[in-house]
Backbone as a printed PyTorch tensor [residue, N CA C, xyz], in Angstrom:
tensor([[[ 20.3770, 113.2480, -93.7250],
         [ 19.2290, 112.6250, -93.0880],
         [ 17.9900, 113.4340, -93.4890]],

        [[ 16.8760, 112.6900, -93.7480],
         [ 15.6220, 113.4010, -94.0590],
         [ 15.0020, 114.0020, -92.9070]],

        [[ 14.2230, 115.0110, -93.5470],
         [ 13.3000, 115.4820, -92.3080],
         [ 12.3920, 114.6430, -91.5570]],

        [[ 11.9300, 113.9130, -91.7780],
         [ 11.0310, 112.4210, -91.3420],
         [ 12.2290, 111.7170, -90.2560]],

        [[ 13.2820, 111.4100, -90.7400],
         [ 14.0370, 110.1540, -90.0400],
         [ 14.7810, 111.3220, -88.7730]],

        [[ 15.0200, 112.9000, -89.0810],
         [ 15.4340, 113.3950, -88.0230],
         [ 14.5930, 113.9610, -87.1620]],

        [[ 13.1920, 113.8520, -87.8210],
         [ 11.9840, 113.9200, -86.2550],
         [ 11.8450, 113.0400, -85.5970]],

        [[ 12.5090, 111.5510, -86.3760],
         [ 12.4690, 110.4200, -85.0100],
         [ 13.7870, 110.3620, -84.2060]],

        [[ 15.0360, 110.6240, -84.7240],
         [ 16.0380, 111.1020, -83.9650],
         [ 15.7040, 112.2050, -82.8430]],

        [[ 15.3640, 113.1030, -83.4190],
         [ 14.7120, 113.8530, -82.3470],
         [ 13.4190, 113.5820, -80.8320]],

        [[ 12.6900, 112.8340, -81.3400],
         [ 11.4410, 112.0060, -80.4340],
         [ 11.7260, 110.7410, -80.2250]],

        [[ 12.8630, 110.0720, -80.1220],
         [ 13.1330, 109.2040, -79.4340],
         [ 12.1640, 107.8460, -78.8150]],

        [[ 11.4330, 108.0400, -78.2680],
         [ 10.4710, 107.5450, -77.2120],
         [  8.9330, 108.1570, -77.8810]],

        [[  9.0660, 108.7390, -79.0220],
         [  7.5620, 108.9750, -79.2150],
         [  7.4360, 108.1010, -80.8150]],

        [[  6.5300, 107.6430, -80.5860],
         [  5.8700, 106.2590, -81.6770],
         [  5.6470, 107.1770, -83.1650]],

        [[  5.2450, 108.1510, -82.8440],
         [  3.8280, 109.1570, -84.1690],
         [  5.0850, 109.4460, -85.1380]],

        [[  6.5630, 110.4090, -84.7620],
         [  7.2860, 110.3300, -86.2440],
         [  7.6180, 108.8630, -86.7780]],

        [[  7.6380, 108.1130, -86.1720],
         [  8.0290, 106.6100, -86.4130],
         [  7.4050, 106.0800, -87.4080]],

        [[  5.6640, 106.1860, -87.1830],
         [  4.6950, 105.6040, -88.1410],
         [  4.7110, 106.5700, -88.7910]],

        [[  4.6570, 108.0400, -89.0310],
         [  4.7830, 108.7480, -90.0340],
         [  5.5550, 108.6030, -90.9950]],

        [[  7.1190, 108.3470, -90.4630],
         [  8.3170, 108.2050, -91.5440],
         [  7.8250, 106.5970, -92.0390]],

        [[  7.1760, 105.8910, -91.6520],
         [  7.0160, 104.5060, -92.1170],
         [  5.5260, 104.5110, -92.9990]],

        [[  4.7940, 105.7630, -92.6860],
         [  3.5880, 105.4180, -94.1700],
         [  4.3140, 106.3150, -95.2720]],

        [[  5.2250, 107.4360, -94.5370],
         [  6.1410, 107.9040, -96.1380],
         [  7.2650, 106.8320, -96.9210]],

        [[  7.4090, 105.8580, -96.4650],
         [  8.5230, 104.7230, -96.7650],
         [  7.1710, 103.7840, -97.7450]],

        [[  6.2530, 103.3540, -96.5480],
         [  5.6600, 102.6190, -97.2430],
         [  6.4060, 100.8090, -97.3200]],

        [[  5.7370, 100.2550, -97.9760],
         [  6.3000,  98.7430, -98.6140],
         [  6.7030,  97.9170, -96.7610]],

        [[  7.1990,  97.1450, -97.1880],
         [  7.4680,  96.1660, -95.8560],
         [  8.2840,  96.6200, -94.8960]],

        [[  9.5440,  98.1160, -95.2070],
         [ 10.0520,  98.3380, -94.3590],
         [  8.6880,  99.4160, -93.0410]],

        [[  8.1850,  99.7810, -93.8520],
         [  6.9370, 100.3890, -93.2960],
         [  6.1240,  99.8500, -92.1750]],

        [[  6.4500,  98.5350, -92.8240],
         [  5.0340,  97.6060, -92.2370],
         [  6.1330,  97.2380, -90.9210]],

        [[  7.1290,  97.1330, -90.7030],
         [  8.1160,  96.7270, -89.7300],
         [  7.8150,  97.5730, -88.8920]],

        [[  8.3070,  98.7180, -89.1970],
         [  8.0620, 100.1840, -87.7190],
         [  6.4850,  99.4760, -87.3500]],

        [[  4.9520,  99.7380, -87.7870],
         [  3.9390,  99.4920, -87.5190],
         [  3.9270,  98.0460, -87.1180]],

        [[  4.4280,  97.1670, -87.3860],
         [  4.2200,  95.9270, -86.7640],
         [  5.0080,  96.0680, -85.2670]],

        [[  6.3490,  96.6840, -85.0320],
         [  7.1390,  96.8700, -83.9710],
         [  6.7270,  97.6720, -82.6060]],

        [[  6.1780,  98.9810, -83.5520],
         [  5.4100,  99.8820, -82.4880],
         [  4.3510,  99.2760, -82.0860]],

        [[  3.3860,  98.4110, -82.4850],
         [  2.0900,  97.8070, -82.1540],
         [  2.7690,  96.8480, -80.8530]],

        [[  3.6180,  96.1260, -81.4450],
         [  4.2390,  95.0210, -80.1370],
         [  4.6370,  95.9280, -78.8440]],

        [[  5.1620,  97.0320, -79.2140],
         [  5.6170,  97.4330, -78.2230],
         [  4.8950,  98.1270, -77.2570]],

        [[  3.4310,  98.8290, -77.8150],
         [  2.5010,  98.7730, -76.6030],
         [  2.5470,  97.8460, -76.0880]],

        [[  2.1440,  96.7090, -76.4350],
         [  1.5990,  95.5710, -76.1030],
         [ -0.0150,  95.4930, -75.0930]],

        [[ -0.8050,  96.1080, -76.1160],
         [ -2.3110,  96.1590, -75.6600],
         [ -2.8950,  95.4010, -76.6520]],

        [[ -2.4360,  94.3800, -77.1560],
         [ -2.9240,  93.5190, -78.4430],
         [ -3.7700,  92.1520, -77.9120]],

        [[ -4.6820,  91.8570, -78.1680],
         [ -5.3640,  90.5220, -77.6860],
         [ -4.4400,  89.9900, -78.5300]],

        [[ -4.1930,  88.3390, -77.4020],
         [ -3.4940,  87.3480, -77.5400],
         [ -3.1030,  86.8620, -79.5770]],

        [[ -3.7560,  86.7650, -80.0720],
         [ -4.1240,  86.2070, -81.3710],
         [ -3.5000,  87.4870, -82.2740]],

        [[ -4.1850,  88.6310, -82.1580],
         [ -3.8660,  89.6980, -82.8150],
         [ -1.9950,  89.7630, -82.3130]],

        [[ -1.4720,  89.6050, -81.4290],
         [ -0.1660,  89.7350, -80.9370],
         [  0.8560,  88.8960, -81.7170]],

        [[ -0.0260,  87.4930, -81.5310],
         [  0.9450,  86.2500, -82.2840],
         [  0.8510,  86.8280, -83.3870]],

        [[  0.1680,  87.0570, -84.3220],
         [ -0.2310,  87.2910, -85.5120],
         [  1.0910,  88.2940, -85.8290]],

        [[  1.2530,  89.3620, -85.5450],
         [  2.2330,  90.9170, -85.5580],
         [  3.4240,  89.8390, -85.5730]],

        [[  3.3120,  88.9750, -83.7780],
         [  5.2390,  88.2270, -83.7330],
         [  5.4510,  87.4340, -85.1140]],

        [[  4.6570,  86.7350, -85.4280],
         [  5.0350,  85.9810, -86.5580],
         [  5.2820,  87.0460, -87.6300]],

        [[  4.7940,  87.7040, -88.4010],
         [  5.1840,  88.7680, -89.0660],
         [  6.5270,  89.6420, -89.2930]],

        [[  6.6120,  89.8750, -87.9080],
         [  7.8580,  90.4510, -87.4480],
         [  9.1940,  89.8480, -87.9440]],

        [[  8.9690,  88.5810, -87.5160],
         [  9.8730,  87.3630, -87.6580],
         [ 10.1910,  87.3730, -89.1040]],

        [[  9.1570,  87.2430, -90.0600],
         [  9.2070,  86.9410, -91.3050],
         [  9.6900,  88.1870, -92.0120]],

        [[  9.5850,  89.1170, -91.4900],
         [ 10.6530,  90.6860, -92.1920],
         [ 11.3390,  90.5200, -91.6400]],

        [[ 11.9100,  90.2260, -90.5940],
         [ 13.5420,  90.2900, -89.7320],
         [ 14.2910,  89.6120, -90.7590]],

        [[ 13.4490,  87.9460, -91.0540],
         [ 14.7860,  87.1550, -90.8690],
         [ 14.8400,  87.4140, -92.9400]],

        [[ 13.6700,  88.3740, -93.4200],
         [ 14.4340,  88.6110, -94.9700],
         [ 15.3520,  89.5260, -95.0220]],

        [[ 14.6540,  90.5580, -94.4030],
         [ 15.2280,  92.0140, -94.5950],
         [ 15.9030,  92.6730, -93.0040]],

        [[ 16.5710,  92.3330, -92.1800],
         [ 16.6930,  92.4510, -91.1370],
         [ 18.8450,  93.0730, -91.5420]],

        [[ 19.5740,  92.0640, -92.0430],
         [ 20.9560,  92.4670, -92.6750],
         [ 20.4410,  94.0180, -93.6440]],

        [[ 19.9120,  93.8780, -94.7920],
         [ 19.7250,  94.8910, -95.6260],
         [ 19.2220,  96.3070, -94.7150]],

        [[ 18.1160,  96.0290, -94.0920],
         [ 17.5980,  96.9110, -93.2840],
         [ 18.5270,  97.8690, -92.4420]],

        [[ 19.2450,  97.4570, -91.7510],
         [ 20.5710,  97.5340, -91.0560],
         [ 21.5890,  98.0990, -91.5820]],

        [[ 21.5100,  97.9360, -92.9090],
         [ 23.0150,  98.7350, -93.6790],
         [ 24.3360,  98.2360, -92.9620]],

        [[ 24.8240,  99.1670, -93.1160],
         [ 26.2130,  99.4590, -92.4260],
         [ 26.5990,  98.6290, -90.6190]],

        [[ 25.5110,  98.8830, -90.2900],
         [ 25.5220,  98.4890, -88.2850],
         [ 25.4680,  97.0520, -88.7040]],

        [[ 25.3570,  96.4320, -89.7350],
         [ 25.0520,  95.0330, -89.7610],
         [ 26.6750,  94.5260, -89.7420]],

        [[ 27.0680,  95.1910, -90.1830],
         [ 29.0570,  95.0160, -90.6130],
         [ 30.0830,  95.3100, -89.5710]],

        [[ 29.4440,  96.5330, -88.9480],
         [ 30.3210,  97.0890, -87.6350],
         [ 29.6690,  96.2940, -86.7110]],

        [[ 29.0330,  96.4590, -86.2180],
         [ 28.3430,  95.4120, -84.4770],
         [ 28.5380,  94.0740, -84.7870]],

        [[ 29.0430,  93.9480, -83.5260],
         [ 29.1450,  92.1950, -83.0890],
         [ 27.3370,  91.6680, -83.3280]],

        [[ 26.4040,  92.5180, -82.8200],
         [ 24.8010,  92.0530, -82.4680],
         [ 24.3050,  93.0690, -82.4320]],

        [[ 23.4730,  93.3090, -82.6870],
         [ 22.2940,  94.4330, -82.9830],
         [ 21.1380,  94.3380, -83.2340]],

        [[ 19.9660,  95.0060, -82.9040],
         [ 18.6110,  94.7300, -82.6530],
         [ 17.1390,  95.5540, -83.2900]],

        [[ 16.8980,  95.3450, -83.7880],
         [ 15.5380,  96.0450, -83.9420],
         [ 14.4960,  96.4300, -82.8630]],

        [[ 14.3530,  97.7450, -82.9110],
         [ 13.2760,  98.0780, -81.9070],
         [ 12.6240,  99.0000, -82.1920]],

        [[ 10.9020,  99.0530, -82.5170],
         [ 10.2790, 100.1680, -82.6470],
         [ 10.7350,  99.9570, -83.7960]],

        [[ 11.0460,  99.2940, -85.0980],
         [ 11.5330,  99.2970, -86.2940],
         [ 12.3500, 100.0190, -86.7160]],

        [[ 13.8560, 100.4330, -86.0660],
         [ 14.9370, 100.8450, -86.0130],
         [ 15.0540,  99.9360, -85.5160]],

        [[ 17.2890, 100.1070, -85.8780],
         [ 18.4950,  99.7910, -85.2060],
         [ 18.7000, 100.4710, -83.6010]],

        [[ 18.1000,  99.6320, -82.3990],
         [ 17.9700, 100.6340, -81.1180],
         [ 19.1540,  99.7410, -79.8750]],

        [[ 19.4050,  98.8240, -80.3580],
         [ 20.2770,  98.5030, -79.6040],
         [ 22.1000,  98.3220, -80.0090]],

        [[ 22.8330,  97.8050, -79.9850],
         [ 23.9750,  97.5370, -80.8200],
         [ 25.1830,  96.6660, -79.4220]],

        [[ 26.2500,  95.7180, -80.0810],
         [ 27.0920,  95.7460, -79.3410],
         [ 28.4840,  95.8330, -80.1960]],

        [[ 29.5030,  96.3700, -79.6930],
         [ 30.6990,  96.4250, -80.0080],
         [ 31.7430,  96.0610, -79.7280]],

        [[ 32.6760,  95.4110, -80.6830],
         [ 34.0360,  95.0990, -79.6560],
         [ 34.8370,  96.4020, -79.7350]],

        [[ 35.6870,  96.8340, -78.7400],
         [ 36.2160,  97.9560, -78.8170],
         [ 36.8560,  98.0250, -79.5080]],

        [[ 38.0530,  97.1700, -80.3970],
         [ 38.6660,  97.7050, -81.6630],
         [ 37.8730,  97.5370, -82.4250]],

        [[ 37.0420,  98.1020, -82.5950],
         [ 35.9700,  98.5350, -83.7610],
         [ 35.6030, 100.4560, -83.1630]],

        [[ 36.1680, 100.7820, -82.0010],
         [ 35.7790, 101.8910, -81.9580],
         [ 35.9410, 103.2990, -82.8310]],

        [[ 36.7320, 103.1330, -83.8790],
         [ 37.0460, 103.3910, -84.6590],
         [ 35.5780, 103.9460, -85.9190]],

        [[ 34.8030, 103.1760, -86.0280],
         [ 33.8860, 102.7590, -86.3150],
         [ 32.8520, 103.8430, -85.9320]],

        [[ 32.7020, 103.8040, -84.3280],
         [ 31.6880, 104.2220, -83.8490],
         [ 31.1720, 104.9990, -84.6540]],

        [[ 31.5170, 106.1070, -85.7140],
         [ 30.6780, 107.1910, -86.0230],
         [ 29.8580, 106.7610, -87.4580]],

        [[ 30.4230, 105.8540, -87.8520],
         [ 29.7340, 104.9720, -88.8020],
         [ 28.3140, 104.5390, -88.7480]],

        [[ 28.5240, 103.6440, -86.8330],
         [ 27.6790, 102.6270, -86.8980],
         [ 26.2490, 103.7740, -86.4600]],

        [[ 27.0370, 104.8820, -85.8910],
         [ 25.5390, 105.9060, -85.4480],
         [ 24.8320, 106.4810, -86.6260]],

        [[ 26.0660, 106.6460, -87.9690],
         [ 25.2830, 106.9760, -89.0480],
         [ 24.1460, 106.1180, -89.8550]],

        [[ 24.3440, 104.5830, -89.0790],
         [ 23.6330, 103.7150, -89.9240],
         [ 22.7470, 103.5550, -89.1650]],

        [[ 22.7410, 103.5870, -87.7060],
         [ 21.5060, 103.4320, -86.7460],
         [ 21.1760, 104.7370, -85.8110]],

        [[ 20.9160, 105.6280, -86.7190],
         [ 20.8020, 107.1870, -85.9510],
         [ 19.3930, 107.0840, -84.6040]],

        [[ 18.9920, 106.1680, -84.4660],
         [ 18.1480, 105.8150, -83.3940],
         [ 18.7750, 105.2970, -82.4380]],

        [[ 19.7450, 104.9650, -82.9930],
         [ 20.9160, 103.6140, -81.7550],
         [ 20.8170, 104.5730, -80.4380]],

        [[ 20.4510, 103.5660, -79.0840],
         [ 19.5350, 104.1960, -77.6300],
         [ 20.5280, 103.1480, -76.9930]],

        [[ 20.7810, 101.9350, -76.9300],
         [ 21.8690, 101.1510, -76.0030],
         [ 22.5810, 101.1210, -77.0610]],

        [[ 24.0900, 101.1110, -76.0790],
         [ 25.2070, 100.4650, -76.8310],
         [ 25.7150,  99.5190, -75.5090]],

        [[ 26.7280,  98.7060, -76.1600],
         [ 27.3750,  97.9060, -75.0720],
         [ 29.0660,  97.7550, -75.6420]],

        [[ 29.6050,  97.8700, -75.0860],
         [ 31.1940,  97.8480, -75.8680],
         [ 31.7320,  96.8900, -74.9580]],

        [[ 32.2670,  95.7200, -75.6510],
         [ 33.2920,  95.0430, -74.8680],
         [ 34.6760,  94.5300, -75.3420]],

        [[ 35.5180,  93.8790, -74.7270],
         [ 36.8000,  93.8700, -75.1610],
         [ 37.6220,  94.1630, -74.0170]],

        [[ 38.9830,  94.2060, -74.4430],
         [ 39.8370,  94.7510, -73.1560],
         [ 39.5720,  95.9760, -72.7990]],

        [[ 39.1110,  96.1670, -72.5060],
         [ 39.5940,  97.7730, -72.6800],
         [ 39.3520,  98.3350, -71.1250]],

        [[ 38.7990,  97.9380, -69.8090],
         [ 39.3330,  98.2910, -68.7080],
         [ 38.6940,  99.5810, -68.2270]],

        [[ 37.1330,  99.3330, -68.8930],
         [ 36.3110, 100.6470, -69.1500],
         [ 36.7730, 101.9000, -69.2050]],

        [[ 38.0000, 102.2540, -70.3140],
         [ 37.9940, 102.9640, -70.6090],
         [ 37.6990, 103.3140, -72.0050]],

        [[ 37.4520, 104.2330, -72.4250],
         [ 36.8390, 104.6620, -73.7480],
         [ 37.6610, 105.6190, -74.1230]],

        [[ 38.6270, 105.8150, -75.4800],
         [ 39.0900, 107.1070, -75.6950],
         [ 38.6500, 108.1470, -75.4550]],

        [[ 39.3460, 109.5210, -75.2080],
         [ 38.5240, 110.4550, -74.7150],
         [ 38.3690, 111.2140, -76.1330]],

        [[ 38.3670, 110.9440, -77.2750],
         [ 38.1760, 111.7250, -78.1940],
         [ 37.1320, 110.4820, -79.3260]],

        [[ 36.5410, 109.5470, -78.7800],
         [ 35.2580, 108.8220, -78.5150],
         [ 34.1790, 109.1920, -77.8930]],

        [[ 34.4280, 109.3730, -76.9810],
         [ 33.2390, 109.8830, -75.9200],
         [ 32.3310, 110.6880, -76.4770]],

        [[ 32.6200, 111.6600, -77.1730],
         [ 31.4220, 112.3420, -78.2450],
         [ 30.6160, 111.6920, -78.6220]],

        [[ 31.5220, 111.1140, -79.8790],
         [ 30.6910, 109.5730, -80.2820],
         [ 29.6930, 109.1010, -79.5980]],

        [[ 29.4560, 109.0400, -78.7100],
         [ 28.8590, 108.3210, -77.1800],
         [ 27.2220, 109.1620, -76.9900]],

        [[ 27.4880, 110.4290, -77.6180],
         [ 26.3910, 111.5540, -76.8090],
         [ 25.1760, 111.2330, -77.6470]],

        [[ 23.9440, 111.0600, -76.8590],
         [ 22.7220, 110.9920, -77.5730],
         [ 22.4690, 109.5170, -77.2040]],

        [[ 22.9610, 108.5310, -76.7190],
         [ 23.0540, 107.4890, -76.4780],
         [ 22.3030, 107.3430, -75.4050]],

        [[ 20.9180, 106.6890, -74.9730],
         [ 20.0260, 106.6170, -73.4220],
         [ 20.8070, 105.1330, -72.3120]],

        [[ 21.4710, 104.3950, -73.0280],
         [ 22.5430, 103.2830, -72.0020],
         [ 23.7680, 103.0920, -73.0060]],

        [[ 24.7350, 102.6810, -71.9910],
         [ 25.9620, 102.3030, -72.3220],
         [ 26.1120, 101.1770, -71.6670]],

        [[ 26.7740, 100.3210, -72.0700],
         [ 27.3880,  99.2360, -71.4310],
         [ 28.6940,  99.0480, -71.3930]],

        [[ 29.6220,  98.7870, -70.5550],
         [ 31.2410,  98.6780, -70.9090],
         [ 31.6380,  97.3410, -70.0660]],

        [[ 31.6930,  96.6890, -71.3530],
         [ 31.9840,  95.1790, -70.1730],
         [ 33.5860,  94.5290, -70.7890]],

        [[ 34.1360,  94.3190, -69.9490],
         [ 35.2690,  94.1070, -70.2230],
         [ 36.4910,  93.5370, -68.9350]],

        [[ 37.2890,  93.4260, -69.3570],
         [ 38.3580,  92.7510, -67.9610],
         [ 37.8230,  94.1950, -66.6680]],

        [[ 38.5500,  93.8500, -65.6790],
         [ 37.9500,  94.6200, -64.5140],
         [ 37.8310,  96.1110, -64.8470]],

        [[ 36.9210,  96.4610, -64.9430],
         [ 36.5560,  97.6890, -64.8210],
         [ 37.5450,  98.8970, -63.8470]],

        [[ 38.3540,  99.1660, -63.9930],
         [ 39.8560,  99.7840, -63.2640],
         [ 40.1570, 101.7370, -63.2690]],

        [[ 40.9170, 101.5480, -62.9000],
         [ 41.4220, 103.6730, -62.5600],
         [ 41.5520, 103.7380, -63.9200]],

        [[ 41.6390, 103.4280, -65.2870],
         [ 41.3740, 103.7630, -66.2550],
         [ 40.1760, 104.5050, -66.5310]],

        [[ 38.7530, 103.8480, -66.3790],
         [ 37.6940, 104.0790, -65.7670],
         [ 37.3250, 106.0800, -65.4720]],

        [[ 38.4740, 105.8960, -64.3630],
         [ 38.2730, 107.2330, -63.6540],
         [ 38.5180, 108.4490, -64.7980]],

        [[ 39.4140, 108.0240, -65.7320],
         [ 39.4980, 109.5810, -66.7620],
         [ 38.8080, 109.4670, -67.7200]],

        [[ 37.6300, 109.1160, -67.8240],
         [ 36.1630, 108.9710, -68.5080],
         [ 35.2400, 109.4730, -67.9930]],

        [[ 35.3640, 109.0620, -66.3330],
         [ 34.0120, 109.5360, -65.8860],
         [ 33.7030, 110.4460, -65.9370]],

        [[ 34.3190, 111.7490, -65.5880],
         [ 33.6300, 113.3520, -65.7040],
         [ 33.2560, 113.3480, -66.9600]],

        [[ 33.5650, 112.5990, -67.8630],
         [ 33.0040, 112.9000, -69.5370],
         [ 31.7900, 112.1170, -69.7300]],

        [[ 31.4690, 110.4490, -69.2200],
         [ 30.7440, 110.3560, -68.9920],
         [ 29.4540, 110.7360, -68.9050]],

        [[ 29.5160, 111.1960, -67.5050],
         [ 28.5940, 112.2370, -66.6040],
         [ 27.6550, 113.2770, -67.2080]],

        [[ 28.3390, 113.8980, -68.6150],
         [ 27.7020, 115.0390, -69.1100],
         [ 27.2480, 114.3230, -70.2480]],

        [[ 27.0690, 113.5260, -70.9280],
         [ 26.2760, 112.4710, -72.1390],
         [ 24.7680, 112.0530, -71.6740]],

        [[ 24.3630, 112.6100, -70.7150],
         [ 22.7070, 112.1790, -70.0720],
         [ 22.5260, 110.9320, -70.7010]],

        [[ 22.8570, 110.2700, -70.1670],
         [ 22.6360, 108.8260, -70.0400],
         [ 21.9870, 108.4920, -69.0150]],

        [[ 20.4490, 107.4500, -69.0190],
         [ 19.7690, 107.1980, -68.3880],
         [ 20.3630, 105.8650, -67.4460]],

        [[ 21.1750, 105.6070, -68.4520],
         [ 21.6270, 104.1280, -67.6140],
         [ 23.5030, 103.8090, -68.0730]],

        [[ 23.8060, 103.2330, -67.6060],
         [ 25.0940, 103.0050, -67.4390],
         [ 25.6240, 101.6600, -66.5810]],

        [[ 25.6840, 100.4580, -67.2150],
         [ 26.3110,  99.2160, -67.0000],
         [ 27.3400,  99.1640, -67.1450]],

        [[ 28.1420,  98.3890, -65.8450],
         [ 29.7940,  98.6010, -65.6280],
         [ 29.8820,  96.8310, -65.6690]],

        [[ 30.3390,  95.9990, -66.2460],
         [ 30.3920,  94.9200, -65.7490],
         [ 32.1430,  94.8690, -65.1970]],

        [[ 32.4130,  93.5340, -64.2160],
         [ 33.6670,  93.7400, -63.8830],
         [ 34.5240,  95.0620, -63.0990]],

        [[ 33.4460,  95.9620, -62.1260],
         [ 33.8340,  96.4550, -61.4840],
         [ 34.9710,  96.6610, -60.6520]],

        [[ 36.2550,  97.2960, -60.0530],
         [ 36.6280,  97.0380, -59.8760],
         [ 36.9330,  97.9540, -58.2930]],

        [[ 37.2690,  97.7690, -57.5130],
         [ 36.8850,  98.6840, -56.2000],
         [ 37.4390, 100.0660, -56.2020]],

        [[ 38.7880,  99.8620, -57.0400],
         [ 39.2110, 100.8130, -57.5200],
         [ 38.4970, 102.2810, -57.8680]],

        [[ 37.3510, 101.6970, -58.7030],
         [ 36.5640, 103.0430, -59.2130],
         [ 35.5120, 103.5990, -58.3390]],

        [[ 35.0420, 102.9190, -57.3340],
         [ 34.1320, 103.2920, -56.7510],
         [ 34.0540, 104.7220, -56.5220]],

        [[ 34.6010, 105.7430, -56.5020],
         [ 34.9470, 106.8740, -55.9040],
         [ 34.3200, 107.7380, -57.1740]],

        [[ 35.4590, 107.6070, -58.5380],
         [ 34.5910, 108.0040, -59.6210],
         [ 33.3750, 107.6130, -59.8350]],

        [[ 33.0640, 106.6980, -59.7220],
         [ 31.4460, 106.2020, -60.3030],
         [ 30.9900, 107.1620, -59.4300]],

        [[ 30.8180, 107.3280, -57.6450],
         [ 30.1250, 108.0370, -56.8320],
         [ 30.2940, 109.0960, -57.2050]],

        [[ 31.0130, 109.6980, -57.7620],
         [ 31.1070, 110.7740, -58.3700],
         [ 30.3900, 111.4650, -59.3520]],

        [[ 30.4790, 110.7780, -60.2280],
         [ 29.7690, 110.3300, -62.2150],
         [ 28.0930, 110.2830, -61.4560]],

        [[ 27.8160, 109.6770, -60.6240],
         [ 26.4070, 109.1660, -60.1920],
         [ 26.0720, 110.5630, -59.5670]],

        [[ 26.4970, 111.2840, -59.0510],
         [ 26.0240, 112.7770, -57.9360],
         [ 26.0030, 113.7720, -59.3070]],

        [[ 27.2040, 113.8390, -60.6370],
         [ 27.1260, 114.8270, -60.7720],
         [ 25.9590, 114.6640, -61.8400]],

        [[ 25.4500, 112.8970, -62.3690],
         [ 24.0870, 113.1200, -63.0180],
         [ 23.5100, 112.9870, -62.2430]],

        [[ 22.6530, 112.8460, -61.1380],
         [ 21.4180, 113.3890, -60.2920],
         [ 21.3000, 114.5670, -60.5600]],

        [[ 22.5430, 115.7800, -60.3550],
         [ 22.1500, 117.4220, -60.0450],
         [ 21.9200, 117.2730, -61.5410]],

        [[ 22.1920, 116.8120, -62.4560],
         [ 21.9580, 117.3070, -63.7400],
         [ 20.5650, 117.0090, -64.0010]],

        [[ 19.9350, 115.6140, -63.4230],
         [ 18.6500, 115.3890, -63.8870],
         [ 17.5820, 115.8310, -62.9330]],

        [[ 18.6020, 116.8610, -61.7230],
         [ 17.8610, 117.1630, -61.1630],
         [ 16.9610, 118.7030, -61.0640]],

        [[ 18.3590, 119.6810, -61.9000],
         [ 18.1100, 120.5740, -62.7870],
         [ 17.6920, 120.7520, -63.8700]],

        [[ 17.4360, 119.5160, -65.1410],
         [ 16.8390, 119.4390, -66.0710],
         [ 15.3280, 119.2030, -66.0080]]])
């Protein structure tokens, strides 16, 4: 990874390496980050706004597969944001994968994994997982499988965490997973 693309890995949430690594790129992938970051203030008079969406549109729908590399092959759906790969979804036998699809979208901030899998996630996955700001795990009921994840979970500072298919079962871990990130974000 270049020094440019790992100051935006690094700043996450800050726009300036973004447009930097995009006037060193240059050409239309360039113009994507700057058209993306502009939308995403969204302090644009009406006209000037349409103007960027239409634009946007017209690099997505050329260069949007190419752009993408690799995450275009592994993810079920995946998204542009801020002109990166920032969202992604997965079916879980593709987890296999996972370290792939982070190499191709080293910005990737949501994931969502679904499939059977009974929110559980291998525990020698879960790495995989770290650096990630949401997860999603949607899948048949969310079950005591669940529970030998969560302490691993917990330590991935994750801002957010979607369970679909809950199951009453877990409640105990989740309350758990949920107390021991508060003290963490409460000490950080």
């Amino acid at each position: 990874m270049d020094a440019l693309l790992a100051e935006c890995v690094a700043n996450p949430d800050d726009d300036g390496p973004r447009l930097v690594w995009a006037d060193s790129v240059g050409g239309e992938r360039g113009e994507l980050v700057v058209v993306q970051c502009d939308l995403a203030r969204d302090r644009l008079p009406r006209e000037a706004r349409d103007a960027r969406k239409r634009r946007e549109r017209e690099l997505l729908d050329r260069y949007a597969i190419e752009w993408a590399g690799e995450a275009a092959w592994i993810a079920d759906r995946w998204s542009f944001r801020r002109g990166f790969v920032e969202t992604a979804t997965l079916d879980i036998t593709k987890l296999d994968d996972l370290p792939k699809l982070r190499a191709a979208a080293p910005l990737l901030g949501t994931l969502s994994i679904h499939g059977r899998h009974e929110g559980f996630v291998p525990p020698h996955h879960v790495e995989d997982l770290r650096g990630l700001r949401g997860l999603g795990l949607v899948g048949d009921a969310i079950g005591e499988r669940f529970t030998e994840i969560a302490p691993a979970l917990a330590t991935l500072g994750l801002r957010a965490l979607a369970l679909d298919g809950l199951d009453a079962s877990v409640q105990r871990a989740l309350s758990t997973m949920l107390q021991a990130l508060a003290t963490a974000n409460e000490a950080g």
